[in-house]
DSSP file (Angstrom, degrees, kcal/mol; ACC not computed):
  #  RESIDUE AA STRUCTURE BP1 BP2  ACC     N-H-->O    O-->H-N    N-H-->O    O-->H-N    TCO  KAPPA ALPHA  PHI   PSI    X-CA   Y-CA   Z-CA
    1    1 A X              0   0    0      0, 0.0     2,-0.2     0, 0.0     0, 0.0   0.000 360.0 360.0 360.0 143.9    0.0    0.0    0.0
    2    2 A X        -     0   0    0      1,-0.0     2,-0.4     4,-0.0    43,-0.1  -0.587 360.0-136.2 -86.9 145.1    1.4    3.3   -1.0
    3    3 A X     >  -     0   0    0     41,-0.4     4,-1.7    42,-0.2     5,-0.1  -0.864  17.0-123.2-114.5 146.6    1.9    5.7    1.8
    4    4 A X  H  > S+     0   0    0     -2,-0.4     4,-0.9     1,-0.3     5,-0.5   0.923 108.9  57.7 -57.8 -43.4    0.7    9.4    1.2
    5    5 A X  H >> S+     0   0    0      2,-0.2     4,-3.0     1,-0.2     3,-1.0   0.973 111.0  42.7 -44.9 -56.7    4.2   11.0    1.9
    6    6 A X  H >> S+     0   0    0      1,-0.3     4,-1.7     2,-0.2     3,-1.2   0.898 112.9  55.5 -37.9 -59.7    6.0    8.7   -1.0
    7    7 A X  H 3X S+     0   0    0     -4,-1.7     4,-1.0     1,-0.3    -1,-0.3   0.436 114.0  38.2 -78.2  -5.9    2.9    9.5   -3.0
    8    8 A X  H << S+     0   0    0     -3,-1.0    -1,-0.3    -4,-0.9    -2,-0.2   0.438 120.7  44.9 -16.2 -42.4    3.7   13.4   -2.4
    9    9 A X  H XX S+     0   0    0     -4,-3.0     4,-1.6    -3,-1.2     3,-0.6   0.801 106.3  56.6 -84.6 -29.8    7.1   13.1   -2.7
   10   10 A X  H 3X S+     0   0    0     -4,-1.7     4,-1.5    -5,-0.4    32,-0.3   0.980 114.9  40.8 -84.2 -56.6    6.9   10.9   -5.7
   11   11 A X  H 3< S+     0   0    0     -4,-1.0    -1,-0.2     1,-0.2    -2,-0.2   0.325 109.7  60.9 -95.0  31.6    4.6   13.9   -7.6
   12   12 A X  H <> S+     0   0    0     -3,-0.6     4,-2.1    -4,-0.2     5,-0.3   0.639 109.5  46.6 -82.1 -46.7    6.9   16.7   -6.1
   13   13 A X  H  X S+     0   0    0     -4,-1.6     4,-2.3    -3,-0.2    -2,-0.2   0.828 109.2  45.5 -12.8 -72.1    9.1   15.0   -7.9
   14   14 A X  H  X S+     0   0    0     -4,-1.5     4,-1.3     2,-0.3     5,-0.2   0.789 115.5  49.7 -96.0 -33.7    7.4   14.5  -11.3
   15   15 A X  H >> S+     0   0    0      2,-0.1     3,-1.0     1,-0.1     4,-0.6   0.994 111.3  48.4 -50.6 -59.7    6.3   18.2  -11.4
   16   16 A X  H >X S+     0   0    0     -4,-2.1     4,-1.3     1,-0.2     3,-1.2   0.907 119.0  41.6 -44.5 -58.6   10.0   19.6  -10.5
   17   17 A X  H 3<>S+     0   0    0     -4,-2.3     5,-1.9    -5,-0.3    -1,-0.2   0.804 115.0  43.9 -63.5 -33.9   11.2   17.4  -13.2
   18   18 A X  H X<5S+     0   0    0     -4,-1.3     3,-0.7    -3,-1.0    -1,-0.3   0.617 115.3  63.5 -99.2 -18.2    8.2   18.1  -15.9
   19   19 A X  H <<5S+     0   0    0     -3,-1.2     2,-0.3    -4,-0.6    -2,-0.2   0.996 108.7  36.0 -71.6 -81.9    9.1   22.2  -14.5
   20   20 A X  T 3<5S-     0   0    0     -4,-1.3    -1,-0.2     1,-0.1    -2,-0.2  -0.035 120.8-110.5 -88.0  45.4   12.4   22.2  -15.8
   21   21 A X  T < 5 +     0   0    0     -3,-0.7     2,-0.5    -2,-0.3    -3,-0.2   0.571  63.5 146.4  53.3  24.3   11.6   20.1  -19.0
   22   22 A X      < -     0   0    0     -5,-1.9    -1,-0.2    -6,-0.3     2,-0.2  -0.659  40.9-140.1 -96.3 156.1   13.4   16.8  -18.1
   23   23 A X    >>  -     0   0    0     -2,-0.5     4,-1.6     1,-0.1     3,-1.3  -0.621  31.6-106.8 -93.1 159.1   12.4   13.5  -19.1
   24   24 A X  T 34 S+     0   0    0      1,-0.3    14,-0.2     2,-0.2    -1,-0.1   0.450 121.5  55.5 -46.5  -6.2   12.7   10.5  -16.6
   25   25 A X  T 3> S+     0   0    0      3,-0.1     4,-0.9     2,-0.1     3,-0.3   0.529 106.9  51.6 -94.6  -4.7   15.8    9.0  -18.6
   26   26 A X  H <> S+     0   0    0     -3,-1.3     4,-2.5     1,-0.2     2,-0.9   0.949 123.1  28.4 -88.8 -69.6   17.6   12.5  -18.2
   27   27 A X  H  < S+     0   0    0     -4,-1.6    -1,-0.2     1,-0.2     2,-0.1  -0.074 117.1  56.4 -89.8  41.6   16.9   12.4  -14.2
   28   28 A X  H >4 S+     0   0    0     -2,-0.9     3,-2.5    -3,-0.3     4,-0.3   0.579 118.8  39.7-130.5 -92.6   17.1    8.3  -14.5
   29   29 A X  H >< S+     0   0    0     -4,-0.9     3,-2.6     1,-0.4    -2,-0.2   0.760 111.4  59.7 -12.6 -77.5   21.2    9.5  -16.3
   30   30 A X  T 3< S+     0   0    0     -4,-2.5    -1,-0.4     1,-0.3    -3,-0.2   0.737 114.5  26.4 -39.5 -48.8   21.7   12.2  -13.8
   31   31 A X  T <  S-     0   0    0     -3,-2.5    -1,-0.3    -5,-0.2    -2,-0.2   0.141 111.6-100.0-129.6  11.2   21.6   10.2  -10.6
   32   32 A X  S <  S+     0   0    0     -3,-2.6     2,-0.3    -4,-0.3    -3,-0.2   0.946  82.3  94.9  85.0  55.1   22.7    6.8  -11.7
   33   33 A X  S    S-     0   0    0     -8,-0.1    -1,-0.3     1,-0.1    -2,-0.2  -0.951  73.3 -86.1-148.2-178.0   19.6    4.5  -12.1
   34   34 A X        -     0   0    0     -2,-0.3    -1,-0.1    -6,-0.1     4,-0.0  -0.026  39.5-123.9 -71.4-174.6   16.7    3.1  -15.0
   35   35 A X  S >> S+     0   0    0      2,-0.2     3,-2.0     3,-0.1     4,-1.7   0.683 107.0  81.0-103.6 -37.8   14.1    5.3  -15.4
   36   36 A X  H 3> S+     0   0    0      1,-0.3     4,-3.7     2,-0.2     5,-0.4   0.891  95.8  55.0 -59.1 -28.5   11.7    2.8  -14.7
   37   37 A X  H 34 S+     0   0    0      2,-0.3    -1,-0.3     1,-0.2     4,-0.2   0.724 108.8  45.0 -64.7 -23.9   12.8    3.8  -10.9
   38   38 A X  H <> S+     0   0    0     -3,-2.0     4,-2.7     2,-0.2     5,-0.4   0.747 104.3  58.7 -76.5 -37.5   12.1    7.4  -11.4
   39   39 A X  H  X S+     0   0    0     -4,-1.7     4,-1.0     1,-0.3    -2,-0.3   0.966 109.6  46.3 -93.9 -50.0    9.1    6.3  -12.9
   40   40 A X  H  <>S+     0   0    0     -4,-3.7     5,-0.8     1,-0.2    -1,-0.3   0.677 110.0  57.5 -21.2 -34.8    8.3    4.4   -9.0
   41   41 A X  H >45S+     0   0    0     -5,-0.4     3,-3.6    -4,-0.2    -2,-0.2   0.984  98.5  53.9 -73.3 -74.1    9.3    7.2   -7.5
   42   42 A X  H 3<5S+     0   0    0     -4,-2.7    -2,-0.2     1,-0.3    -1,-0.1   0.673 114.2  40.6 -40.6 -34.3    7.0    9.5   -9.0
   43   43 A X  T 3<5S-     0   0    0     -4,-1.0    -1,-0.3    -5,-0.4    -2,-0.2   0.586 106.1-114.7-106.2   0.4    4.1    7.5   -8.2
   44   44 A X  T < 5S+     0   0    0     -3,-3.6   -41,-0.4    -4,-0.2   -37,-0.3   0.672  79.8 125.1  78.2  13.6    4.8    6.6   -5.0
   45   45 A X  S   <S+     0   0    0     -5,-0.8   -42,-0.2     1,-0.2     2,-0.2   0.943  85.4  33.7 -77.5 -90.5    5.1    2.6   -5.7
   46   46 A X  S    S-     0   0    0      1,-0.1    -2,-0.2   -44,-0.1    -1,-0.2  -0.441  80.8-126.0 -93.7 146.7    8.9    3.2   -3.9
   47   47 A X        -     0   0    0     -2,-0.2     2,-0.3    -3,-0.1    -1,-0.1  -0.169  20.5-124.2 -67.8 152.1   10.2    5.1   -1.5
   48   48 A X        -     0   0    0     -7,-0.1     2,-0.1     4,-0.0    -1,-0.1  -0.771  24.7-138.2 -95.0 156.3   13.2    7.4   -2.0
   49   49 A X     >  -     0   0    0     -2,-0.3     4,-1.4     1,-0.1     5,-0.1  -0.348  27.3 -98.2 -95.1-171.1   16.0    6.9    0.4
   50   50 A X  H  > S+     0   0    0      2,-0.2     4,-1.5     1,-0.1     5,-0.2   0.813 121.5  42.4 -52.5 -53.5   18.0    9.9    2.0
   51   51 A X  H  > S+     0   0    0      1,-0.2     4,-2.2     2,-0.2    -1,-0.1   0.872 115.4  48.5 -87.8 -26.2   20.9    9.9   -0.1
   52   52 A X  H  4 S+     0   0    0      2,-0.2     4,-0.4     1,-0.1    -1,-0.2   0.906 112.6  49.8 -90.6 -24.6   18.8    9.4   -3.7
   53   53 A X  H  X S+     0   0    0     -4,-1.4     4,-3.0     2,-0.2     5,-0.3   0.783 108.4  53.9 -71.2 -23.9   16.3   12.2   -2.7
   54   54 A X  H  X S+     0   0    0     -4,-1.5     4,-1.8     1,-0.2    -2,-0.2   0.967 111.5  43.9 -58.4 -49.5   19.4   14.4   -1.9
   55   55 A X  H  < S+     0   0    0     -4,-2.2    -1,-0.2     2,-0.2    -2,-0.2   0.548 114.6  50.3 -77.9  -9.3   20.8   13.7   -5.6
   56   56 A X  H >> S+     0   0    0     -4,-0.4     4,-3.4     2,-0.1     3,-3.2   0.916 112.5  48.1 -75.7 -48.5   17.2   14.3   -7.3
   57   57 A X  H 3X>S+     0   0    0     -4,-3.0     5,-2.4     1,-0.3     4,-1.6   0.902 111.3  45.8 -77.2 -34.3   16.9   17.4   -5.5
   58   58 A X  H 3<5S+     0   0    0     -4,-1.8    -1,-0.3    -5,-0.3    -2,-0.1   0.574 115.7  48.4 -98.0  19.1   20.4   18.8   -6.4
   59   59 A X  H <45S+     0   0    0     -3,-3.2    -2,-0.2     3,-0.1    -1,-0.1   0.606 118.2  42.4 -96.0 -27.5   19.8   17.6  -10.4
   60   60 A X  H  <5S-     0   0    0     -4,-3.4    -2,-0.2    -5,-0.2    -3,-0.2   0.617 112.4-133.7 -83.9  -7.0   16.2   19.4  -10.1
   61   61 A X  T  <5 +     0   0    0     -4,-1.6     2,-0.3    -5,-0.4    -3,-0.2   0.999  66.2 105.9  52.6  58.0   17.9   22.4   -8.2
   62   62 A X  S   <S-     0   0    0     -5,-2.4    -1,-0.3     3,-0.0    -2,-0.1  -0.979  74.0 -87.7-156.5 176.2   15.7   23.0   -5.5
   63   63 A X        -     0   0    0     -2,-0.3     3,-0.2     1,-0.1     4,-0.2  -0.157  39.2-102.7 -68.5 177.3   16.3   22.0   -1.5
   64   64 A X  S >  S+     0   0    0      2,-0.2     3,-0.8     1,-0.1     4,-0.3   0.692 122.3  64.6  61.9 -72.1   15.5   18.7    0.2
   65   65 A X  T 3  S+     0   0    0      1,-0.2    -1,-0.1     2,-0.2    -3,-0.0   0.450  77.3  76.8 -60.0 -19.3   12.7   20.6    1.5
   66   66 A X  T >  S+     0   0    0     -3,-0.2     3,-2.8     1,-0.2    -1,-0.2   0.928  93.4  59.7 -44.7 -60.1   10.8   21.3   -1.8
   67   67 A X  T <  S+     0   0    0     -3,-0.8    -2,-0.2     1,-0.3    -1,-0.2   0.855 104.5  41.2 -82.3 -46.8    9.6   17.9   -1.7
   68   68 A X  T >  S+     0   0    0     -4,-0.3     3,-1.1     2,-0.1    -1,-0.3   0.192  78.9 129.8 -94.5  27.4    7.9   17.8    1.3
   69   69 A X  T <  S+     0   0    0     -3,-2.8     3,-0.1     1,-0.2    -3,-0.0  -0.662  72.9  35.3 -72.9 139.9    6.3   21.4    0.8
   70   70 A X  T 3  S+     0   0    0     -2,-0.3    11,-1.4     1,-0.3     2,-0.6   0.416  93.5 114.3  52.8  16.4    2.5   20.7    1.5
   71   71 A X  B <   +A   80   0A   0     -3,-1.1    -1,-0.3     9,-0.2     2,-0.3  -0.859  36.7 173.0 -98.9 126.0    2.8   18.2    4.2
   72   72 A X        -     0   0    0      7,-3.4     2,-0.3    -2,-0.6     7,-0.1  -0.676  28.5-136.0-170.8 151.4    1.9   18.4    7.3
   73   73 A X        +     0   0    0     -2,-0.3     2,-0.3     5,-0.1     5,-0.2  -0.356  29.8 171.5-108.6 120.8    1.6   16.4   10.5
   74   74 A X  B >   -B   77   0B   0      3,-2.0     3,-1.4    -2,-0.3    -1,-0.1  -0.716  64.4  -6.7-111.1 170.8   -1.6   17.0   12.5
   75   75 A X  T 3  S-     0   0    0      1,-0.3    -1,-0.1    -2,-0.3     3,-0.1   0.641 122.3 -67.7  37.5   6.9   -3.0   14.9   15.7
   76   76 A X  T 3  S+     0   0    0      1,-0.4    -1,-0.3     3,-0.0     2,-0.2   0.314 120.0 104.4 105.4 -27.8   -0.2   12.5   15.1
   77   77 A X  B <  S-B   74   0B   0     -3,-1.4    -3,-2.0     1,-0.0    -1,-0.4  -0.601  79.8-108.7 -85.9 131.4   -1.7   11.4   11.9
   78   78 A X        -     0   0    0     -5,-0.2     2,-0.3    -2,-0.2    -5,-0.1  -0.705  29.9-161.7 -78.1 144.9    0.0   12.7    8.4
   79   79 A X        -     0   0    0     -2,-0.4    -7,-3.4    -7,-0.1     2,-0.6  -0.903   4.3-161.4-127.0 135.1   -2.1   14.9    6.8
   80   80 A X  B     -A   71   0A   0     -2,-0.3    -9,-0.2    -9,-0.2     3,-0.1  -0.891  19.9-143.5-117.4 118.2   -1.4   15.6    2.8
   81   81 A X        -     0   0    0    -11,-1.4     2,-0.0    -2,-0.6    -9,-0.0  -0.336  29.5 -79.3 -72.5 164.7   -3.0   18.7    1.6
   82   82 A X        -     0   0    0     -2,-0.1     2,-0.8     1,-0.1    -1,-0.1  -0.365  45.2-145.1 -88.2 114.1   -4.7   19.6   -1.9
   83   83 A X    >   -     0   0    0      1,-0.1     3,-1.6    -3,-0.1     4,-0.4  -0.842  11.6-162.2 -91.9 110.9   -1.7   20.2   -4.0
   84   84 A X  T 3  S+     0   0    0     -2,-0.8    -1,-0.1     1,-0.2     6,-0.1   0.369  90.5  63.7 -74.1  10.3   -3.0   23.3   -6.5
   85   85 A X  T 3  S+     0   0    0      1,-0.1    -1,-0.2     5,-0.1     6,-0.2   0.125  81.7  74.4-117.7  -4.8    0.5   22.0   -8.9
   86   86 A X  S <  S+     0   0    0     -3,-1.6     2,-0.3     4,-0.0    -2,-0.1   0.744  77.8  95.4 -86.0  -7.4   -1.1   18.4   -9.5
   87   87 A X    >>  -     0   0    0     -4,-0.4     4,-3.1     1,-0.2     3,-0.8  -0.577  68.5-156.5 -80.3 122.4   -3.5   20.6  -12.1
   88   88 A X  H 3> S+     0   0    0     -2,-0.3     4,-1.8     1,-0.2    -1,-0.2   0.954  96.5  56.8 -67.9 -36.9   -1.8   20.1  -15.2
   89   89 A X  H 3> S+     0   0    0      2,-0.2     4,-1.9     1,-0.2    -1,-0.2   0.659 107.5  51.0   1.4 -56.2   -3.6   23.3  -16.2
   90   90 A X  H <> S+     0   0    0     -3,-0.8     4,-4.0     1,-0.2    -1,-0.2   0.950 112.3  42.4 -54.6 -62.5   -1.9   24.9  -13.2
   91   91 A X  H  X S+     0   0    0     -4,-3.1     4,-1.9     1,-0.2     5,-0.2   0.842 109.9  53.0 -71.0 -14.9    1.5   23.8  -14.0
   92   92 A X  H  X S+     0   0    0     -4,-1.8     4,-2.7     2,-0.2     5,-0.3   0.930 109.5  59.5 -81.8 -33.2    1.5   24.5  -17.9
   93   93 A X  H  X S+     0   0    0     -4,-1.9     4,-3.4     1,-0.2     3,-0.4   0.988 113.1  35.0 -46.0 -73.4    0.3   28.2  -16.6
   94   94 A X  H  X S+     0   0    0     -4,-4.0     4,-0.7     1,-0.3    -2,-0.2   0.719 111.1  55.6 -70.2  -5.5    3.2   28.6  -14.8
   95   95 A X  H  < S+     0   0    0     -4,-1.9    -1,-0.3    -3,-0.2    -2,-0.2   0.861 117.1  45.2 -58.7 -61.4    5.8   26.8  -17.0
   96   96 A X  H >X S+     0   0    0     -4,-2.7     3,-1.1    -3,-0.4     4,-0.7   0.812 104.3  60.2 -81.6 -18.6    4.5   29.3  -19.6
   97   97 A X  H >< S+     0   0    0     -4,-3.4     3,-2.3     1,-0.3     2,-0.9   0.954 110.6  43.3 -72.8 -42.7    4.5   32.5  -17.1
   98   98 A X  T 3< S+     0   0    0     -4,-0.7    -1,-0.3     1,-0.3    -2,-0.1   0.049  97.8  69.6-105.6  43.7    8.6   32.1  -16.5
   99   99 A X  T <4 S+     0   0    0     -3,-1.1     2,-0.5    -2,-0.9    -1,-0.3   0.348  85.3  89.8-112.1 -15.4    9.0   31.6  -19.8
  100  100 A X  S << S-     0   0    0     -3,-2.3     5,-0.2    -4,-0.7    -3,-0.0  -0.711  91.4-104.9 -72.3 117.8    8.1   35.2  -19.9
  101  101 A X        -     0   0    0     -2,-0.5     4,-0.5     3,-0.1    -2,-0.1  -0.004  37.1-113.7 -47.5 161.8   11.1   37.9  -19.6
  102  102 A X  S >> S+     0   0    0      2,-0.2     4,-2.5     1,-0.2     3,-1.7   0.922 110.5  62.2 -41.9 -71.4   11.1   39.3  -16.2
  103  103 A X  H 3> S+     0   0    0      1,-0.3     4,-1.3     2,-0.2     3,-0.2   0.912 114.1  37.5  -5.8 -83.7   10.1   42.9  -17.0
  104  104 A X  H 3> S+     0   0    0      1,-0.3     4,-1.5     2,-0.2    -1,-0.3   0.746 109.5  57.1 -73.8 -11.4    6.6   41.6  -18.5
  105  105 A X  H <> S+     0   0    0     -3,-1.7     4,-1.3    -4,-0.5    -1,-0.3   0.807 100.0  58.9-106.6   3.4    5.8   39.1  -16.4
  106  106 A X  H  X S+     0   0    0     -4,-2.5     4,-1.0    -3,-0.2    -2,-0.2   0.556 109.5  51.3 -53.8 -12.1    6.0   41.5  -13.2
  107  107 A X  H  X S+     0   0    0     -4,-1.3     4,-2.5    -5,-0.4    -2,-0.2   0.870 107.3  43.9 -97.4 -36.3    3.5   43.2  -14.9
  108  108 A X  H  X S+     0   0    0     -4,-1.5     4,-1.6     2,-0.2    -2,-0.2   0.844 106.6  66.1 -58.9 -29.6    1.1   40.5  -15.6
  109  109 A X  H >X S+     0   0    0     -4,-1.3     4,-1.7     2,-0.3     3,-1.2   0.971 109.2  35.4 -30.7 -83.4    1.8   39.6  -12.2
  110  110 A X  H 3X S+     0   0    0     -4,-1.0     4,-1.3     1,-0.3    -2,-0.2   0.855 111.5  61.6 -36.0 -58.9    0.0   42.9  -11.1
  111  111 A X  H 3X S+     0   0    0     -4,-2.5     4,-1.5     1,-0.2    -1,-0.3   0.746 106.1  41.5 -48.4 -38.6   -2.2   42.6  -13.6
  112  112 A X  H <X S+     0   0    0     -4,-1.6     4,-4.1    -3,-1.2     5,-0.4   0.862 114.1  52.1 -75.4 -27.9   -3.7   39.1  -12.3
  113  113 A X  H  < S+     0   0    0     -4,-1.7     4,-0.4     1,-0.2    -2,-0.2   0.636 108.0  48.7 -89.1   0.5   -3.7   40.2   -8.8
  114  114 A X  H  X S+     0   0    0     -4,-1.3     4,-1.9     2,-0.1    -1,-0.2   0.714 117.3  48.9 -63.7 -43.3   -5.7   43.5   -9.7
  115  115 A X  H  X S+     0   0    0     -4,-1.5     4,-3.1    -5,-0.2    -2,-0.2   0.974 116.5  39.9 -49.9 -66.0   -8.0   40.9  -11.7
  116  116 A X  H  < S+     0   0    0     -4,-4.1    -3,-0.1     1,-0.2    -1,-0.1   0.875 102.5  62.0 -73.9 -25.2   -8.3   38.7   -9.0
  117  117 A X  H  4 S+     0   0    0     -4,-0.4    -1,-0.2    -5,-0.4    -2,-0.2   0.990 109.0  52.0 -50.2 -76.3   -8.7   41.1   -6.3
  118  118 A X  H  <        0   0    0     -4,-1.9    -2,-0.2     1,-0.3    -1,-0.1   0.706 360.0 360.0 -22.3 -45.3  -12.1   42.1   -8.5
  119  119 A X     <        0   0    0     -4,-3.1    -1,-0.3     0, 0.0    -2,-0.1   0.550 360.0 360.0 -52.8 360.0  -13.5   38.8   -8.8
């Protein structure tokens, strides 16, 4: 049975990875295993250990801590909260927002939170 943290971790993972436009044989390459392991990872069929989450996180360039951003442990019980990045919708917005120079997308920036402010 899959336990929620892998399966959090697994599509923290699979976002970061899909973010900065690598495939699972790139981050498979990068950190010395098949892809089909990545591809476990990502879904939360196996856990990552200590030392392989360390080497994902410094091929994806982000912290340790990235991964387990939206977790968080209530009553004793782990609790996984509604990740708004599992919407592919979500992520392709924001893939395509920092693909916009800086300069314009601080203004669209403004511009949505003037929008949404309104709604």
């Amino acid at each position: 049975m899959k336990h929620p943290v892998d399966v959090h971790v697994g599509k923290r993972i699979r976002h970061r990875r899909w973010m900065v436009g690598m495939t699972q044989q790139q981050l498979a390459d990068s950190v010395g295993i098949k892809f089909q392991q990545i591809q476990k990872y990502e879904t939360g069929m196996n856990r990552v250990s200590a030392s392989r989450l360390w080497d994902i996180a410094r091929t994806l360039g982000v912290s340790i801590s990235f991964f387990f951003e939206g977790l968080s442990a209530e009553s004793g019980d782990t609790k996984v909260e509604a990740d708004i990045m599992a919407n592919k919708e979500a992520m392709e917005l924001v893939r395509a927002y920092y693909a916009i120079p800086e300069a314009q997308r601080r203004r669209l920036f403004e511009l949505a939170r003037v929008l949404s402010d309104a709604a």
